[in-house]
C-alpha positions, 0 to 999 in steps of 0.5 A, a space after each residue: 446488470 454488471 458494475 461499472 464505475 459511474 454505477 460504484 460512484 453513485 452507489 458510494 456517493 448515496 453512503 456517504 450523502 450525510 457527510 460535508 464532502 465533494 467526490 469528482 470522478 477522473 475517467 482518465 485514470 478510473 478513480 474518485 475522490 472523496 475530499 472534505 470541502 473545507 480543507 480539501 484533504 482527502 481520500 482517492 480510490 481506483 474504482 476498478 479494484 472496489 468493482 472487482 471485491 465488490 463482484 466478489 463480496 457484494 454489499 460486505 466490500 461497499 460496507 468496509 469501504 465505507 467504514 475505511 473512508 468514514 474513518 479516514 475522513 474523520 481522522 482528517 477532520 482532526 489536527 494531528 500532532 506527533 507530540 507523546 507519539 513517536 511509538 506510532 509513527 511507521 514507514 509505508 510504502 507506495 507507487 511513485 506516483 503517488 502525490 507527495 503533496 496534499 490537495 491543502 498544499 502540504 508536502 508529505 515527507 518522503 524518501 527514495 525506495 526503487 524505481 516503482 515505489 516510495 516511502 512515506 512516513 504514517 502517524 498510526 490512529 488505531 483504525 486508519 493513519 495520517 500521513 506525515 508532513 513537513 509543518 507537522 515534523 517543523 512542529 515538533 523540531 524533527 529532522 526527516 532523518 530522526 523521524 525515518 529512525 523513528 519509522 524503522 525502529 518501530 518497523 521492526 517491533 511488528 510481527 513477521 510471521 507470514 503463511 506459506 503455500 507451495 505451488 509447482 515446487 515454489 514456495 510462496 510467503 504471505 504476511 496479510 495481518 491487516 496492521 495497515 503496514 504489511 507492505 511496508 515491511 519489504 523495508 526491513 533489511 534484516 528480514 530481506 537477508 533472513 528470507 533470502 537466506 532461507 531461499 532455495 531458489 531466487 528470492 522475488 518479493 512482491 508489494 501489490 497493495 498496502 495490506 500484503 506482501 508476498 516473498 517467493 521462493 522460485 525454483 523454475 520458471 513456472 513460479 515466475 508466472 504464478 508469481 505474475 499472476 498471483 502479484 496482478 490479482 492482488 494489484 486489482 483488488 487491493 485499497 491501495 494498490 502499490 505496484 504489480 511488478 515484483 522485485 528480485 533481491 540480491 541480498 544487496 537491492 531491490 530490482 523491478 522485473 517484468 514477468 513474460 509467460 513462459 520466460 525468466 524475468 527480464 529486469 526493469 531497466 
């Protein structure tokens, strides 16, 4: 019998059945969310996309899930500080529609990206990350200017090196280190323009989810539909997907695109 999600949300709710949470499912939206009752903060996962890894992998998908959200869980249970850990704090990015305020009612610290993402600020754990917000800057006297210094100075410290498959006469750049913050080095401007100066065609990037991102060299409109599909397969897969339109850059800004087959891309107005 196939997966569906009510079936992926028991099976989940039994692995973590010794632990002190409470999980709800939103059918609206497809997801659950795992939250500890005493302080309501939590993790939400789009079940479509544990379904899809899981037809793929099997038991091993539900296994690393399961070691993500007893990480996650733990690190939440725990009070954070970023007093001594300004070397571990990173930007990350995510869709617009993420909460910029937890379910405890705490605001994360956020700021404007495109018109299909936002950038959050992360406390980095080792094996998982806190995200950053205001009382735990207010604790230690930061301005939200100082800690986006902070992010984007240790931003540049990662490594950039990405892998590269060629299709159809395009080029496609994939940096997919496992860091945590592979996508959130499309916020790193000097290597937007190294990229873009290296294209022979239009540059496109692509941030589906967390854990990749993905520049792209188009040289015809095939690579526009590559591009659509390959950024659509990796939406659905990912943890936590980010968005499945990709970005064409100029040199001077992100613009959303949609991909129609056959076509050019017409810009997000």
């Amino acid at each position: 019998m196939s997966m569906t999600s009510l079936k992926m949300k028991r099976m989940i709710d039994e692995r973590l059945k010794d632990l002190d949470i409470r999980t709800s499912f939103n059918r609206d939206n497809d997801t659950m969310r795992i939250e500890l009752k005493e302080t309501k903060e939590g993790v939400n996962i789009r079940l479509p996309n544990v379904i899809a890894k899981y037809n793929q992998d099997g038991e091993a998908a539900v296994d690393e899930l399961e070691e993500y959200l007893r990480r996650s869980l733990d690190m939440m249970s725990k009070t954070q500080t970023l007093e001594g850990r300004e070397q571990s704090i990173y930007p990350v990015v995510r869709a617009t529609s993420f909460p910029t305020e937890t379910k405890a009612g705490k605001k994360l610290v956020t700021k404007d990206h495109t018109a299909e993402t936002r950038i959050f600020y992360a406390l980095d754990l080792g094996k998982s990350y806190q995200l950053i917000d205001e009382s735990m800057l207010e604790e230690q006297n930061l301005t939200n200017k100082q800690l986006d210094e902070m992010a984007m100075f240790n931003l540049r410290s990662l490594s950039y090196e990405y892998k590269t498959d060629e299709v159809a006469d395009n080029q496609f750049h994939f940096i997919a280190t496992q860091d945590g913050f592979d996508a959130s080095r499309i916020l790193n401007e000097t290597f937007l323009q190294d990229m873009l100066q290296q294209a022979e065609g239009d540059l496109a990037v692509a941030t589906p989810h967390q854990d990749v991102l993905i520049f792209a060299d188009i040289k015809n409109d095939a690579g526009y539909d590559i591009l659509a599909q390959m950024t659509m397969q990796f939406f659905t897969e990912g943890r936590i997907p980010i968005t499945s339109l990709p970005f064409i850059y100029d040199g001077d800004k992100l613009e959303p695109i949609f991909i129609l087959a056959q076509n050019r891309p017409k810009k997000d107005e």
